[in-house]
KOLMIRO-139621 format. One record per residue: residue number from 1; chain; z negated, y, x of N, C-alpha, C in turn. Coordinates in nm, 2 decimals. Each point is the difference from the previous one (the first is absolute). Layout:
N
> NUM|A|Z|Y|X|Z|Y|X|Z|Y|X;
...
REM end
This chain:
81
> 1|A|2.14|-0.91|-8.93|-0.10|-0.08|0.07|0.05|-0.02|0.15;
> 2|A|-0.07|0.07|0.10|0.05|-0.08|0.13|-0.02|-0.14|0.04;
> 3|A|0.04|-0.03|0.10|-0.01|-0.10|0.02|0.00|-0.01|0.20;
> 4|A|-0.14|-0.07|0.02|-0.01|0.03|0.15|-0.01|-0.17|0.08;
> 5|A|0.02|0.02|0.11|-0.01|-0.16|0.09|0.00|0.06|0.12;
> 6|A|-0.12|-0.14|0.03|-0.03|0.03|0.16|0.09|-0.08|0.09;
> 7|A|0.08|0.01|0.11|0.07|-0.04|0.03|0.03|0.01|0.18;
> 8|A|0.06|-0.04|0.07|0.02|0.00|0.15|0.05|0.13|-0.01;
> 9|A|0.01|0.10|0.06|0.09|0.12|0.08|0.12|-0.05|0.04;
> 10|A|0.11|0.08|-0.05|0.11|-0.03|0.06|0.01|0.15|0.05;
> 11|A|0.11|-0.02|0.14|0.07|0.13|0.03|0.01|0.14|-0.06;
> 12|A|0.06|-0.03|-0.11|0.00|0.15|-0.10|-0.16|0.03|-0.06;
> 13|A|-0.07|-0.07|-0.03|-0.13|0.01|0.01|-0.08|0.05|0.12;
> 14|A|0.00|-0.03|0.12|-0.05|0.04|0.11|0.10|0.18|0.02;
> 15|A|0.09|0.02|-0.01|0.08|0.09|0.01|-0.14|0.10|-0.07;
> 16|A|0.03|-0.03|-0.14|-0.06|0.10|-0.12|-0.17|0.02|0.02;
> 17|A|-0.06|-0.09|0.06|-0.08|-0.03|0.09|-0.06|0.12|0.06;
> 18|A|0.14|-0.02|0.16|0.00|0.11|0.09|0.00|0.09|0.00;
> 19|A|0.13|0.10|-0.11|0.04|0.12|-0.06|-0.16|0.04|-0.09;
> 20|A|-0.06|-0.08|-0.04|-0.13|0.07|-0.12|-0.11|0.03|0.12;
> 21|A|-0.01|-0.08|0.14|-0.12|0.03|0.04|0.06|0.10|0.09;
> 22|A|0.08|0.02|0.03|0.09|0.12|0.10|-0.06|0.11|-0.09;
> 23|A|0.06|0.01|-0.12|-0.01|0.13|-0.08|-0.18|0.04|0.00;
> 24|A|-0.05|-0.11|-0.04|-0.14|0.06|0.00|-0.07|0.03|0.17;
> 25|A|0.06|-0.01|0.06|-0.06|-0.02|0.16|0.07|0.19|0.04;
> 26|A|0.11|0.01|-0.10|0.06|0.16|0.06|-0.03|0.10|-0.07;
> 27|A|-0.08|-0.05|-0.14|-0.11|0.09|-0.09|-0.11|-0.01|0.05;
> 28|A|-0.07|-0.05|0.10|-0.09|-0.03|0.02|-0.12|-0.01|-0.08;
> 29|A|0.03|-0.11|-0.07|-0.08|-0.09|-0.08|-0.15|-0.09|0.05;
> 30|A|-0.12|0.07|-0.03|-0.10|-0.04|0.10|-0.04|-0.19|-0.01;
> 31|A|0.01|-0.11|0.06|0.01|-0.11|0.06|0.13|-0.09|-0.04;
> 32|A|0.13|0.08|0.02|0.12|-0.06|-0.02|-0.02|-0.13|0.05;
> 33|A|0.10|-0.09|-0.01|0.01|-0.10|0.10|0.14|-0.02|0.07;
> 34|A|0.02|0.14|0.04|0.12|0.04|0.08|-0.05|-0.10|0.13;
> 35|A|-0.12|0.01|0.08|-0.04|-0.04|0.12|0.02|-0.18|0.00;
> 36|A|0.06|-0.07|-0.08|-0.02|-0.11|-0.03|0.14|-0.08|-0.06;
> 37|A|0.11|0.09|0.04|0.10|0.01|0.00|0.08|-0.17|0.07;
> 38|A|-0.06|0.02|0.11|0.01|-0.10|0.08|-0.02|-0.14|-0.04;
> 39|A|-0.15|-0.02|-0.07|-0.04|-0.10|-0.02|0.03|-0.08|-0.11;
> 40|A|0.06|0.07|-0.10|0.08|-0.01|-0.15|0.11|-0.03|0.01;
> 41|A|0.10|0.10|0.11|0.12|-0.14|0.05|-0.02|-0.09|0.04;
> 42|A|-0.04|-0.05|0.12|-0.07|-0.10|0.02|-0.05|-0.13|-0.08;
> 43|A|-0.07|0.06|-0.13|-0.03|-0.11|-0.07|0.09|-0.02|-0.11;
> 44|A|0.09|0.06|0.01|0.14|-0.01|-0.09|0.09|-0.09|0.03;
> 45|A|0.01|0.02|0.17|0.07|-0.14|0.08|-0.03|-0.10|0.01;
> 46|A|-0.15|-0.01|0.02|-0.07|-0.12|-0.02|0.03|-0.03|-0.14;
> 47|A|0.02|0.00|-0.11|0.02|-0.02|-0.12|-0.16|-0.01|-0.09;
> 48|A|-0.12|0.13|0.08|-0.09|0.01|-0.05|-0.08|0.11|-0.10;
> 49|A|0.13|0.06|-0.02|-0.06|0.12|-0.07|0.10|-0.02|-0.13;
> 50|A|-0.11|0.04|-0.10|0.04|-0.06|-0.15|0.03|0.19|-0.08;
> 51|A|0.04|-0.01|-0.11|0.01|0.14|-0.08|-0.04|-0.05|-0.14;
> 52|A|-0.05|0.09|-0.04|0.01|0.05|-0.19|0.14|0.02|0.00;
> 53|A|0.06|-0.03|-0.11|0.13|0.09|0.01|0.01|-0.02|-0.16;
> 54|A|0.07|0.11|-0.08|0.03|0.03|-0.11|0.13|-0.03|-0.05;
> 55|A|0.01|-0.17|-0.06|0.16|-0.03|-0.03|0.06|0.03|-0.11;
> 56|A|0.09|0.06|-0.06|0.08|0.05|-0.06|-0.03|-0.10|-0.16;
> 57|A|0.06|0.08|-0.11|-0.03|-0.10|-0.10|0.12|-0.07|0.00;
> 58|A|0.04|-0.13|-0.09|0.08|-0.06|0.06|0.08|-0.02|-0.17;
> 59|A|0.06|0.04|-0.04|0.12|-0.04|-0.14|0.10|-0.07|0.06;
> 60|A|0.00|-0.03|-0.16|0.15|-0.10|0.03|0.09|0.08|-0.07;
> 61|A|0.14|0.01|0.09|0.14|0.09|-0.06|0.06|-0.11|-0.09;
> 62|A|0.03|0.03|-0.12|0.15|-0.09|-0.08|0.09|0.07|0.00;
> 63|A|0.09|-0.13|0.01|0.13|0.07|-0.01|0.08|-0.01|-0.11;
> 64|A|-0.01|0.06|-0.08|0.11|-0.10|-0.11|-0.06|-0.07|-0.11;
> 65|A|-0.16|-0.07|0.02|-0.09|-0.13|-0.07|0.06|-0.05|0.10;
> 66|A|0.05|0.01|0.12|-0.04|-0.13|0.11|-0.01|0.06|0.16;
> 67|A|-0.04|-0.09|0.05|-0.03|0.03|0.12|0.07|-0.03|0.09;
> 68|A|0.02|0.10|0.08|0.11|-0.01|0.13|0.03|-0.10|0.00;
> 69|A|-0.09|-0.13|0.06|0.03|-0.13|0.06|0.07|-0.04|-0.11;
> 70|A|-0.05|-0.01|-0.12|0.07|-0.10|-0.14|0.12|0.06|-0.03;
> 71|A|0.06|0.12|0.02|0.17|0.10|-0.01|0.06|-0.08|0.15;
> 72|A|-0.05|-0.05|0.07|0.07|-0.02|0.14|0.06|-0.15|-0.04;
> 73|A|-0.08|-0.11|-0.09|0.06|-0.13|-0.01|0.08|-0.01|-0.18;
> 74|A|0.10|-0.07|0.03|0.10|0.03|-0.15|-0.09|-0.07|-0.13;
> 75|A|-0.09|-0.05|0.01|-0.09|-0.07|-0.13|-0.12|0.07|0.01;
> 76|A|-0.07|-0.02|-0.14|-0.11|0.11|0.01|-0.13|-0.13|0.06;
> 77|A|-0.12|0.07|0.01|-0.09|-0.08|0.02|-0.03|-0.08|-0.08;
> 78|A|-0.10|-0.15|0.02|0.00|-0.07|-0.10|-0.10|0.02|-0.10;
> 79|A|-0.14|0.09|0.02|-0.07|0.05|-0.08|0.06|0.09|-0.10;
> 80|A|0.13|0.03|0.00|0.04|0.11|-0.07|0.16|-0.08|-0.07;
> 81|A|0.03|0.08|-0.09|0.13|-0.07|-0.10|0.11|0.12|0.02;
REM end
């Protein structure tokens, strides 16, 4: 199951952004929005351009039956014996 959120554009987003409308602008892709380049940074700086973005699924690693943090302190947690 993916999992997607809309979210502000950061940097590496505007990057990936740039590089996708570049490529379609040098295929010449009929109404790219290579021409509008401009205006998408812009509203990036302004902190007004948002993304879809596709976040990763998220597991928990064990270590051992415990978890990093609980191997880091000498007693176990108190939910646990």
């Amino acid at each position: 199951m993916n999992n997607y959120s809309i979210r502000h554009a950061t940097l590496a987003d505007l990057a990936d952004i740039r590089s996708w409308l570049k490529q379609e602008h040098e295929e010449g892709v009929e109404g790219c929005f290579w021409a509008n380049i401009s205006g998408i940074e812009h509203a990036q700086e302004g902190g007004a351009l948002t993304v879809l973005a596709l976040q990763p699924k998220f597991s928990f690693r064990r270590f051992g039956g415990r978890s990093r943090a609980a191997r880091r302190v000498k007693f176990p947690p108190a939910n646990r014996s």
